[in-house]
N, C-alpha and C positions, 0 to 999 in steps of 0.2 A: 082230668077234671079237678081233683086236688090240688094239684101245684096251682092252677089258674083262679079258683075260690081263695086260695090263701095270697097269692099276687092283688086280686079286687082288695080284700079284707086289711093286705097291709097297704096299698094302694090310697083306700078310706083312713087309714090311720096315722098318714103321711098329710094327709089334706085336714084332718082335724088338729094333730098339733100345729100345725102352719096357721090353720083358722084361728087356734084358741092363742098362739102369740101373738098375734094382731091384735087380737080381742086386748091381749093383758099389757101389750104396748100403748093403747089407747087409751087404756084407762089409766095409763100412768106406771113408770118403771124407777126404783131406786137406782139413782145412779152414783150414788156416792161409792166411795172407795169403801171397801171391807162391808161386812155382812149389815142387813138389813135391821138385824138384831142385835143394835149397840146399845150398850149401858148409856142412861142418859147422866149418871157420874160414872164416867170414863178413871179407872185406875192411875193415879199420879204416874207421870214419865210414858204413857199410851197415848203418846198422840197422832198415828196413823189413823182410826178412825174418826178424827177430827177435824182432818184435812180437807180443806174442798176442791173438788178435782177441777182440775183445768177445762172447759168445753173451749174442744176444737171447733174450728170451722166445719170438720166432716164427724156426725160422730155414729157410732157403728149399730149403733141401737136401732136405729132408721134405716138399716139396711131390710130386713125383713118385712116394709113396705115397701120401699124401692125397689128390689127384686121380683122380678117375674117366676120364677123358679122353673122357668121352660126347659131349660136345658139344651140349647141350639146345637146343633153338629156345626163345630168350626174350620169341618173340610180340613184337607193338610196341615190347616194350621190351626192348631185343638183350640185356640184362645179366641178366634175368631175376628182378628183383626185384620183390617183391608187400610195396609197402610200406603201412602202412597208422599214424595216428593220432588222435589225440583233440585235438578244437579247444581242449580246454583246457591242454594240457599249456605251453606257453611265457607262462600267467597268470605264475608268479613271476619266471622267467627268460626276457626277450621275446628273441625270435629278431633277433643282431643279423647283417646279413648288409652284406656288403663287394662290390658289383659293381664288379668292375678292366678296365678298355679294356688291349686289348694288339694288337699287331700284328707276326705271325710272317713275318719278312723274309729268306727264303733266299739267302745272296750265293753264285746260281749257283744253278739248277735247269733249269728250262723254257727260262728266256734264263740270259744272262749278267750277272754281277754288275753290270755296267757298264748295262746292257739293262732289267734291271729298277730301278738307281738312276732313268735318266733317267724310264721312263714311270712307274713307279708310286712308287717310295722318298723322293725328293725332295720330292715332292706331300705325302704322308705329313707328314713330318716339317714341313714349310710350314704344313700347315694345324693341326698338333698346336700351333706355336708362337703361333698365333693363333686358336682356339681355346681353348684351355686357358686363354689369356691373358684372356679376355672372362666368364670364369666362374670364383671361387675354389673353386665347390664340384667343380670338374672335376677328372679326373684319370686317369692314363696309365702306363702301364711299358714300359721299351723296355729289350731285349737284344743286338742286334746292332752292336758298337759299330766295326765295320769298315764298316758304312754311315754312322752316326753320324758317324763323323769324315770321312768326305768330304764330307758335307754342312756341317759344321762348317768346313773350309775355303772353302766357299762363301758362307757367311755373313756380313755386316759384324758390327763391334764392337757396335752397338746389339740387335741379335739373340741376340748371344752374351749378353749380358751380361741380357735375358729370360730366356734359357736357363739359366741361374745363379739367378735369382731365381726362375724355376718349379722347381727342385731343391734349393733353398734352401725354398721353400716347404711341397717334400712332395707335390706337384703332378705332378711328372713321375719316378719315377725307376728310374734305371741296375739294373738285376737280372742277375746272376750274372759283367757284366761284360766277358766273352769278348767275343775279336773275332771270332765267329762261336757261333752254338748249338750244339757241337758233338755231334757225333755219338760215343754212350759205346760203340758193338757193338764197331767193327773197329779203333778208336782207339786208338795207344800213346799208352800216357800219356806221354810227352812232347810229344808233340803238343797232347794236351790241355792240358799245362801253361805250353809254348808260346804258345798262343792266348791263353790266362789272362791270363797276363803282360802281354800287350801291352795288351789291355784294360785291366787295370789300370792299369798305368802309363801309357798315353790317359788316363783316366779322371784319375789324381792330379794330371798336368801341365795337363789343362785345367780341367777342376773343380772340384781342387781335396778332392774327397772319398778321407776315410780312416776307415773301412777304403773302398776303392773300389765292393763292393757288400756289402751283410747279409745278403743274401736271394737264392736261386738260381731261375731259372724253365725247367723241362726239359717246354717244350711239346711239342718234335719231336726229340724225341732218339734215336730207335729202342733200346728200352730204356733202364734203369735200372742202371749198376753204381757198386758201395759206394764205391770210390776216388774217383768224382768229386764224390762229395758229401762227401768226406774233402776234396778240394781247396778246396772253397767255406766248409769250419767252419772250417780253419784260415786263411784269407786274410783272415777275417772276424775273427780274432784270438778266436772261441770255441770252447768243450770242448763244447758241446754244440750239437745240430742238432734240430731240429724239423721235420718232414715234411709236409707234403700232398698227398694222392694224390686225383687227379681220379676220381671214379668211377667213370664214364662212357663210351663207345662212343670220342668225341674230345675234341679242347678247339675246336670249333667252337663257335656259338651254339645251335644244335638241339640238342647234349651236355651241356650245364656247369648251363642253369637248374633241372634238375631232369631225372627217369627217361624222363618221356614227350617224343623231341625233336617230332613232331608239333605238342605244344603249345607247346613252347619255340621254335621256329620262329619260332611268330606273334609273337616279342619278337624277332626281330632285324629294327627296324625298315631297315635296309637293305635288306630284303627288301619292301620297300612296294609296292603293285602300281606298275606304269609303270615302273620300275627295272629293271636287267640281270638283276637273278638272284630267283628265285620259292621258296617254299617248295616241296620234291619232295612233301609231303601235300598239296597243293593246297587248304590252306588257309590264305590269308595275311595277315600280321599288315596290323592297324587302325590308325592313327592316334589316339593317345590325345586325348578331348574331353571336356569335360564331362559326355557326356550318357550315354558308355559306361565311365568311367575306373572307377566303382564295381564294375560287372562284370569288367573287365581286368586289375582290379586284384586280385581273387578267386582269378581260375584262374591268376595269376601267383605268387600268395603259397600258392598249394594245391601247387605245382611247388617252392616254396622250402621249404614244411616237409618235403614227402616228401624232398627229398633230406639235407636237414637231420638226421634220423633215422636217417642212414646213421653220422652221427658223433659223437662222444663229450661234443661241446659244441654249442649253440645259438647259435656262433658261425660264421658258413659264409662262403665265397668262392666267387664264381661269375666266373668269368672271360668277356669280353667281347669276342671279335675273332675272328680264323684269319688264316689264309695272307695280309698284302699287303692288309690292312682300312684302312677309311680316309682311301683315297685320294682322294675327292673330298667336298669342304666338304660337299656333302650330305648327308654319310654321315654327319659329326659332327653335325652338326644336329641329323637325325631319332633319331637313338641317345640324345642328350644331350637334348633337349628332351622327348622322349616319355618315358624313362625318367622326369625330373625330376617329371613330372607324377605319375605313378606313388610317386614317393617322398613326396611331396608331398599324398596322396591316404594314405597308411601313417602321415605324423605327423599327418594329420589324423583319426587315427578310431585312439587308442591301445587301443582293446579288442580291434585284432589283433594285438595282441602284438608287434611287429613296429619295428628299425630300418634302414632301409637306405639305402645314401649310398653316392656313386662312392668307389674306395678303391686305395689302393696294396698291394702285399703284405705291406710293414713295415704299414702301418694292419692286416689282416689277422691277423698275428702277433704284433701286440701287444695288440688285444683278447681273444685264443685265450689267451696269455699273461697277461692279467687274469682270465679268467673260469677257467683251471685252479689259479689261486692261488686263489684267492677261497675257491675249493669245496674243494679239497686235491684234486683231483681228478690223476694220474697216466695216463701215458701208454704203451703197449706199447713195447714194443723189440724194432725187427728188426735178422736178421744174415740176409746175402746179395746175392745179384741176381737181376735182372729178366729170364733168360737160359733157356732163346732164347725172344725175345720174338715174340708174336703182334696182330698188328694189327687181326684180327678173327675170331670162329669159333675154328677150330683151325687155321688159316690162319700156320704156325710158320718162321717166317724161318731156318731150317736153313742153309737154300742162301746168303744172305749173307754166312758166312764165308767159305765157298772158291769164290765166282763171281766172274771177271773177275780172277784173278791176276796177269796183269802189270801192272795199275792198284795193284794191292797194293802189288804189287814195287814200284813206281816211287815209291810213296808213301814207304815205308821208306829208300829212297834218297835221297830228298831231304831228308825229314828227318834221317837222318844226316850232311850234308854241309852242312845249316844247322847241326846241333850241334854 
């Protein structure tokens, strides 16, 4: 009877703050950039809060009318999409799709920074330089450049100087830059801009590259807000930004190939029977061969048009990895070699319409960027953030901002006393 009084009680207190932001959106919301509470003489050289922010066509403030807060069960497929197409439609324009290897390296989670270089990061990056090296059609993205450079100091002059020629080549390369993937919820931006920097300038002094990334990659960032992607256009030395929004439940391999992860499951061949980790649908991916590639190759490419139809082009990226992928030669083998077979099986039979090849993000964005020229084809604009972000269901990180306050504190403290 307790548990179920306090389920009603916060139940009632779930429907009042919902009520009362309605209420306070109607009456009207500041939507300028920076606090509500601006000096009406703004301090000389402050002119962030006197910028007027861009309204998009979609802007996110309006969501909280637009939404039903129902929370529907989307069956199988958690997102609840019923996609449906016609095997003709990519005759004129073939579906080109970009699969990207990536591997999200937390410095500090589970272990310690130091805890996970030794057992799993190192390996990583070891076998990525040898690997990659043995195939030009291979290819890779790495973010985390606070591992990156310890490993870099580990490295001889002969390794490095691979490492230069696979990023020279397009092979491997550095995305958004940070010395860590930061976290946009509870993060002052100096912090965030902080991290920035040093990446960057890692990034200029060892390799040399400028702008040091083009391209941002916000796998695990618990939400999305507008300012940090304001950091990455300008660093990049551009006025404008191009976006991609993962569809999807995660950016795991069961998430990214398409709606149903069941089926997408059985493509991440590190999931091979005899292996550490199984598909949770207990049905696990094949080994691509001759004798089944024509079938695999079917329910693989039925997965890339349905997700394909989610977006405005017939251009698509599907990302490749999770948490700490990678780590043993193995991993790169069967990913790399079964996939190839599979592509290799798509340019062999062009009446599926279909190209597809390992890919970086710039590869990504700059065929998106060919094919929206091409057609004059234009792009929505949003204004807002990703706040408060939910992770699954209506499952709403609320309690994030004010849990564990003197971790806060302490944060704000040190970062003041580095600035």
């Amino acid at each position: 009877d307790g548990l179920e009084q306090l389920l009603i009680s916060n139940n009632r207190m779930v429907a009042t703050l919902r009520d009362s932001l309605r209420i306070h959106k109607q009456g009207g919301v500041n939507k300028s950039i920076g606090s509500s509470h601006v000096r009406k003489d703004p301090l000389p050289g402050c002119q962030l809060a006197e910028q007027k922010e861009h309204v998009g066509l979609f802007q996110l403030l309006d969501v909280y009318d637009l939404l039903p807060f129902d929370n529907p069960d989307g069956g199988a497929w958690k997102q609840g999409f019923q996609i449906t197409y016609q095997g003709n439609e990519w005759a004129e324009q073939p579906l080109e799709l970009f699969l990207v290897p990536h591997s999200h390296n937390d410095p500090g989670w589970l272990k310690t920074f130091d805890g996970y270089y030794q057992d799993q990061t190192r390996h990583i990056l070891n076998n990525m330089l040898l690997k990659l090296g043995e195939d030009s059609r291979r290819k890779m993205i790495w973010a985390e450049i606070s591992y990156f450079s310890k490993w870099w100091n580990e490295i001889d002059e002969q390794k490095r100087m691979m490492v230069k020629r696979l990023v020279e080549a397009g092979q491997l390369e550095m995305v958004t830059g940070g010395w860590v993937m930061a976290d946009e919820a509870n993060s002052h931006y100096f912090a965030l801009l902080d991290q920035l920097m040093e990446g960057h300038q890692w990034l200029q002094r060892h390799l040399g590259t400028d702008p040091p990334a083009v391209v941002g990659f916000y796998g695990d960032r618990v939400g999305v807000r507008k300012h940090d992607v304001m950091f990455i256009s300008n660093s990049s030395h551009s006025s404008d930004i191009t976006c991609h929004m993962m569809p999807f439940y995660s950016y795991d391999v069961p998430h990214t190939c398409g709606p149903n992860p069941a089926v997408c499951c059985q493509f991440d061949f590190y999931r091979l029977p005899g292996g550490r980790t199984s598909c949770p649908w207990r049905i696990p991916p094949q080994p691509i061969t001759e004798k089944n590639v024509k079938e695999r190759a079917h329910v693989l490419l039925d997965q890339y048009r349905q997700k394909s139809r989610l977006f405005r082009t017939p251009v698509l990226l599907v990302p490749l990895g999770d948490d700490f992928r990678y780590v043993e030669s193995g991993e790169w083998d069967a990913q790399f070699n079964n996939y190839q077979k599979l592509f290799d099986y798509f340019d062999q039979h062009p009446e599926l319409h279909i190209k597809a090849r390992f890919g970086t993000l710039s590869d990504y964005f700059s065929a998106l960027h060919r094919r929206l020229s091409a057609t004059e084809t234009s792009l929505p604009t949003l204004s807002g953030d990703f706040f408060t972000y939910a992770d699954r269901d209506d499952h709403y990180w609320s309690g994030y901002y004010t849990s564990r306050p003197f971790y806060k504190r302490l944060d704000r403290a040190l970062e003041s006393t580095l600035r």
